[in-house]
VOPAGU-2260 file (C-alpha; in pm, 1 decimal, decimal comma):
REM VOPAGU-2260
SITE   aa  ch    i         X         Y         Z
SITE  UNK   A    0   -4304,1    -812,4    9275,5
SITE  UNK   A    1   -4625,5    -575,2    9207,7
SITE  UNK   A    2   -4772,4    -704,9    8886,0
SITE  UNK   A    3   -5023,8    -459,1    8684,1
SITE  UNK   A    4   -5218,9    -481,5    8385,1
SITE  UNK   A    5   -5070,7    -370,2    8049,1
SITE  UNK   A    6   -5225,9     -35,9    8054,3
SITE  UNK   A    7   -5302,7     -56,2    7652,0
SITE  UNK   A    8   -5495,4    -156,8    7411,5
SITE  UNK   A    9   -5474,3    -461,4    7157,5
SITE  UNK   A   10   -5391,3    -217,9    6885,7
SITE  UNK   A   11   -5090,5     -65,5    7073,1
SITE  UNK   A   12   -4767,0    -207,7    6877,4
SITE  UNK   A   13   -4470,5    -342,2    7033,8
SITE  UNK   A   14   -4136,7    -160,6    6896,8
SITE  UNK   A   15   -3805,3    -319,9    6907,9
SITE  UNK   A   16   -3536,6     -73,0    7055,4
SITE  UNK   A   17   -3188,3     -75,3    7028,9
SITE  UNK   A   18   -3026,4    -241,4    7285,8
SITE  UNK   A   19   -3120,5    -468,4    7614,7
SITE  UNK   A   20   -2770,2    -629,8    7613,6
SITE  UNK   A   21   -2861,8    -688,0    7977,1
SITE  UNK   A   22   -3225,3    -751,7    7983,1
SITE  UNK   A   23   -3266,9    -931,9    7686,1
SITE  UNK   A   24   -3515,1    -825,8    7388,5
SITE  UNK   A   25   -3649,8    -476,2    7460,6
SITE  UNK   A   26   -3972,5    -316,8    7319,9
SITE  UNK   A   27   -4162,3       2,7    7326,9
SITE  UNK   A   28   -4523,0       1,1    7413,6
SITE  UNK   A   29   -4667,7     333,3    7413,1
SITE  UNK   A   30   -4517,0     567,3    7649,5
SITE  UNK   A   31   -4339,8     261,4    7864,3
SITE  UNK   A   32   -4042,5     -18,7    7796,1
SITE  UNK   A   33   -4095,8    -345,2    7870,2
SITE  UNK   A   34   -3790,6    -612,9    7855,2
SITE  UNK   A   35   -3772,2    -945,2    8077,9
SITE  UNK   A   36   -3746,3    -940,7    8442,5
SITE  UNK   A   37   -3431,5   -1063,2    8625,8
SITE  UNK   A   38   -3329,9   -1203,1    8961,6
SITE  UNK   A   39   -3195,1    -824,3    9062,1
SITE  UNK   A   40   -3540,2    -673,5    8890,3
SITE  UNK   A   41   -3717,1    -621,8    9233,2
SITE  UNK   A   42   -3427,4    -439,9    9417,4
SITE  UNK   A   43   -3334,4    -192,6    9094,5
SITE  UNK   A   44   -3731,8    -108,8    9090,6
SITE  UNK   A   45   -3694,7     -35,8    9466,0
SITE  UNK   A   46   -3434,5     208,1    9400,1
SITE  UNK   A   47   -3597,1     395,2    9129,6
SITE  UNK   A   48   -3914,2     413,6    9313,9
SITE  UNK   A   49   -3680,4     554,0    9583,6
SITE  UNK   A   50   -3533,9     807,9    9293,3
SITE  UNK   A   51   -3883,8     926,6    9209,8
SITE  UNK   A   52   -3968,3    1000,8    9619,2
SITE  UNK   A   53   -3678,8    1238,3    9599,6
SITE  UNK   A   54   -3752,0    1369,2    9298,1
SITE  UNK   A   55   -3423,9    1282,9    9089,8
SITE  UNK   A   56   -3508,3    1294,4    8731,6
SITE  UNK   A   57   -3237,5    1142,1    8597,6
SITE  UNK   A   58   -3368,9     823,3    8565,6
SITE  UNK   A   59   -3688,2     638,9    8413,1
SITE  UNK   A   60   -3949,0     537,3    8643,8
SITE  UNK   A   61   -4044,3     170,9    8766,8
SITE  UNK   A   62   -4406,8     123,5    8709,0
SITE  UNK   A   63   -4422,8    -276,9    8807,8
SITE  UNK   A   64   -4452,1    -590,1    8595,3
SITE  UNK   A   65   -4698,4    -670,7    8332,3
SITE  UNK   A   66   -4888,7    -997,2    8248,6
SITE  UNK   A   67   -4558,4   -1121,6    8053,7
SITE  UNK   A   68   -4355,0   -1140,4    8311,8
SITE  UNK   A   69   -4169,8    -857,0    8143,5
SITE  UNK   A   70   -4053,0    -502,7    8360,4
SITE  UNK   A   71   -4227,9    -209,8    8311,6
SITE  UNK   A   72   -4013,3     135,7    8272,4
SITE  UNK   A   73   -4130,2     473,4    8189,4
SITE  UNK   A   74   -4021,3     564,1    7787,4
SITE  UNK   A   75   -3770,1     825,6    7794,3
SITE  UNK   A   76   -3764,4    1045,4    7427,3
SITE  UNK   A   77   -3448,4    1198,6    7307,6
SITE  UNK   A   78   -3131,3    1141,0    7166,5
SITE  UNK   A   79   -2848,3     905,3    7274,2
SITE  UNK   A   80   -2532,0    1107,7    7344,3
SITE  UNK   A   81   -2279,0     826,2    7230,1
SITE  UNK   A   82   -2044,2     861,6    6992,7
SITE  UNK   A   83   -2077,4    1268,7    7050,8
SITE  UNK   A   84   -1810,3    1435,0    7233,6
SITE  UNK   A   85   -1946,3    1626,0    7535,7
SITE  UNK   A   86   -1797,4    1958,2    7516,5
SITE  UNK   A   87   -1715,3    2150,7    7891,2
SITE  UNK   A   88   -2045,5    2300,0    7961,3
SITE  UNK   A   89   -2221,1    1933,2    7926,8
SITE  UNK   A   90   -1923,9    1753,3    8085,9
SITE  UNK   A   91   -2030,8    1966,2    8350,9
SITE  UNK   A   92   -2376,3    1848,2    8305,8
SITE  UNK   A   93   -2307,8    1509,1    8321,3
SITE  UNK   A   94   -2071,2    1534,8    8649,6
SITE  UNK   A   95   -2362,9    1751,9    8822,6
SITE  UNK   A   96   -2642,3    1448,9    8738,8
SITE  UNK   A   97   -2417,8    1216,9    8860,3
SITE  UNK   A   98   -2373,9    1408,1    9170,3
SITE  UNK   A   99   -2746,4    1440,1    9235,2
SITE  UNK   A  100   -2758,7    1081,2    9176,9
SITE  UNK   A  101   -2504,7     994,0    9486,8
SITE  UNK   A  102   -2652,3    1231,7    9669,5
SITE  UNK   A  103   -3006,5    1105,0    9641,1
SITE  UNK   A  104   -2882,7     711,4    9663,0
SITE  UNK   A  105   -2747,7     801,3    9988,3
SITE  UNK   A  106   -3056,1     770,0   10190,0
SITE  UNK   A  107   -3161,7     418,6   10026,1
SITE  UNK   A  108   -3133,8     156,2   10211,5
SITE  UNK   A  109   -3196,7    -189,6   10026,8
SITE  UNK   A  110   -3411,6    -473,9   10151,7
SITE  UNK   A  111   -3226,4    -715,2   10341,7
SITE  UNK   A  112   -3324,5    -999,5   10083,4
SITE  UNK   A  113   -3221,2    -782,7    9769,2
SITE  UNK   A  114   -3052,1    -933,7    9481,6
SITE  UNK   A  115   -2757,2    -758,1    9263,0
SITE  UNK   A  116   -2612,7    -802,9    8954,2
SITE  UNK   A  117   -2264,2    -872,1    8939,1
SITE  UNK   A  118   -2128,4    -785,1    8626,4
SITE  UNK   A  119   -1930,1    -450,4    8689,3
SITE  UNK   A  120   -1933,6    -423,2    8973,8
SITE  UNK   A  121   -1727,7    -300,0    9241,7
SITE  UNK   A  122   -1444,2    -536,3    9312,6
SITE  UNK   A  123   -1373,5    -348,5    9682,4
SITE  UNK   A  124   -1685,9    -493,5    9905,0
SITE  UNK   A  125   -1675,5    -164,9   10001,2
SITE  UNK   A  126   -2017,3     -65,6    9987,2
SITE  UNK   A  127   -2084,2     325,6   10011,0
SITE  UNK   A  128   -2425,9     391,7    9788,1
SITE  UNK   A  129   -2593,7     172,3    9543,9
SITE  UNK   A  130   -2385,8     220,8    9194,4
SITE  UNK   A  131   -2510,9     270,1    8852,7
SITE  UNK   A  132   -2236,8      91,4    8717,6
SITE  UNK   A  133   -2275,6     179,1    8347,0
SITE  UNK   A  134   -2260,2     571,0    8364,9
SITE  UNK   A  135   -2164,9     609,5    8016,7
SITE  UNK   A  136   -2314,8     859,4    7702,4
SITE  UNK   A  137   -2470,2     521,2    7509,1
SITE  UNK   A  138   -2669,4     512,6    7817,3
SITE  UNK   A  139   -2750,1     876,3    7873,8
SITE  UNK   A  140   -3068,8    1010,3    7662,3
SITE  UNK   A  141   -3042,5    1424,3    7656,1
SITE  UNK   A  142   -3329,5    1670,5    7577,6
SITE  UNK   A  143   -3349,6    2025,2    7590,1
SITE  UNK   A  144   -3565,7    1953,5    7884,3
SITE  UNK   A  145   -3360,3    1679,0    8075,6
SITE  UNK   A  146   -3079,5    1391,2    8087,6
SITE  UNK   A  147   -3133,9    1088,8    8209,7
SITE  UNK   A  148   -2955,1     743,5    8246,7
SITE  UNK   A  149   -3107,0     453,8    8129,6
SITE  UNK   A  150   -3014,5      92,5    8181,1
SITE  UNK   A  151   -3022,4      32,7    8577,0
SITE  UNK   A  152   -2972,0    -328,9    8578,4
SITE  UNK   A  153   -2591,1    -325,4    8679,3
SITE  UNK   A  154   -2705,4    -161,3    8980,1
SITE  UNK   A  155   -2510,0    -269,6    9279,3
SITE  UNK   A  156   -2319,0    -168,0    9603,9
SITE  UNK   A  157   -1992,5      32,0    9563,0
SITE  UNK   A  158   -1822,2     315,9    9598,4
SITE  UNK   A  159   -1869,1     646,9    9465,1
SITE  UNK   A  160   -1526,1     633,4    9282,9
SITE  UNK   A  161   -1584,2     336,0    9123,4
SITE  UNK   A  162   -1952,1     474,8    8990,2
SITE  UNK   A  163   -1714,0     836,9    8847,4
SITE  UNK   A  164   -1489,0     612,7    8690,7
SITE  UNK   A  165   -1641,7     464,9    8370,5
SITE  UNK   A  166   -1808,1     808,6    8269,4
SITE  UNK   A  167   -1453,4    1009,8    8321,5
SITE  UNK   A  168   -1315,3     748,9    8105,8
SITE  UNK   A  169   -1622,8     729,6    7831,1
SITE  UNK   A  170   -1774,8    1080,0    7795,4
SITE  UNK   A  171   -1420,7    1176,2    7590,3
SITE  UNK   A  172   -1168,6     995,6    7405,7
SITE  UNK   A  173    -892,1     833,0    7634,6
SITE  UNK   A  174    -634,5    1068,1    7484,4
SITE  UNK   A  175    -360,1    1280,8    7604,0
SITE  UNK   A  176    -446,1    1584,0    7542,5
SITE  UNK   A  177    -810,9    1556,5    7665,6
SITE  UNK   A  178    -763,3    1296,7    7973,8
SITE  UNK   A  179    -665,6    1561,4    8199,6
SITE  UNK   A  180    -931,0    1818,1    8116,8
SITE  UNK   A  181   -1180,3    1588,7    8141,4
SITE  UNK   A  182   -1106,6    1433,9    8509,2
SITE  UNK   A  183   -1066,4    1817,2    8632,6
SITE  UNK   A  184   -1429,0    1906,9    8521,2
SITE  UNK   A  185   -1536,4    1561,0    8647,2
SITE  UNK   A  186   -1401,1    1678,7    9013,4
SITE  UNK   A  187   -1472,6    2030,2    9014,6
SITE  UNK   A  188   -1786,3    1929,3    9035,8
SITE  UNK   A  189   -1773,1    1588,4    9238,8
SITE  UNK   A  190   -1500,2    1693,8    9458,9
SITE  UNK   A  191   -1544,4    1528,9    9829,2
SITE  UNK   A  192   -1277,9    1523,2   10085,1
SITE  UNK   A  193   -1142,7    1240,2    9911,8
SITE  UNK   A  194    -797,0    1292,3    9688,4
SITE  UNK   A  195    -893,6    1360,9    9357,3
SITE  UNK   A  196    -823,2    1066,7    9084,9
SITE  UNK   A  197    -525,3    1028,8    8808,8
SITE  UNK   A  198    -561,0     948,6    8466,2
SITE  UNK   A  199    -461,9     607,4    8596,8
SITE  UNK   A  200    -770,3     555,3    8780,1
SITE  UNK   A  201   -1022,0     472,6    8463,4
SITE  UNK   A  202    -756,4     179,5    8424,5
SITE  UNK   A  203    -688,6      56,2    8855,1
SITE  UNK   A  204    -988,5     105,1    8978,3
């Protein structure tokens, strides 16, 4: 685990954000996050690293561990999307960030000793890319500038589908009228060679 000094000052003050469920207590130093280090700490810094190689910038950056044992993650500014409703053009959005995020997971490969969360994830063993697991708008920040997806630490193996479908189910309310619209933007701008899913699929996958 690459350990590196704090990288402030002793007047820099620790601010308590909003949320960690996850990780525990979560604070903002500076321009960084730092919130306890886990078991599957290691393997979700070596995606991100991997991320940043490509270029993706949908998600923070990994920048190591500091002297408290605690992860280091690059502060992202901006709002959080949840509750808003997503109209088309940034349902759109959302499905064409998740799609650069499968496509850029596809060439990671995982050290053989790395360690995975379990909670959410995919139930199928099948294991196509790494998974974000929580794709959902109270973990999306949005600026004019970018969107990106916080809160890696579900990360695990999976399948695509199962990574589309928390986010077709959460970016919109699960109603009638809107279910359908919703997983037709999702796939216009997912769509594989796979079938496309139902409205059953946020609840059998």
């Amino acid at each position: 685990m690459h350990v590196v000094p704090d990288g402030g000052t002793a007047s820099d003050l620790e601010e308590p954000l909003v949320g960690g469920n996850m990780a525990g207590e979560v604070r903002r130093v500076g321009n960084t996050v730092r919130r306890r280090a886990r078991p599957w700490t290691p393997a979700v810094h070596r995606l991100l690293r991997h991320l940043e190689q490509l270029g993706f910038g949908g998600a923070p950056r990994a920048l190591g561990i500091d002297a408290r044992e605690r992860e280091i993650l690059t502060y992202i500014p901006g709002r959080v999307v949840h509750p808003n409703v997503l109209d088309d053009s940034e349902l759109a959005r959302v499905a064409r960030l998740i799609r650069d995020y499968h496509v850029a997971v596809a060439s990671f490969v995982p050290p053989p000793d790395a360690q995975w969360h379990t909670d959410g994830r995919d139930p199928s063993n099948v294991e196509e890319i790494i998974c974000h697991n929580d794709l959902a708008p109270w973990n999306l920040i949005a600026t004019d500038e970018q969107w990106v997806f916080i809160d890696w630490d579900l990360a695990a193996p999976g399948r695509r589908l199962w990574d589309l479908a928390l986010p077709a189910c959460s970016f919109v309310p699960l109603l009638p009228e809107h279910t359908r619209s919703c997983l037709a933007i999702v796939w216009s701008v997912m769509r594989t060679d796979s079938q496309p899913p139902t409205s059953t699929h946020c609840w059998t996958l």
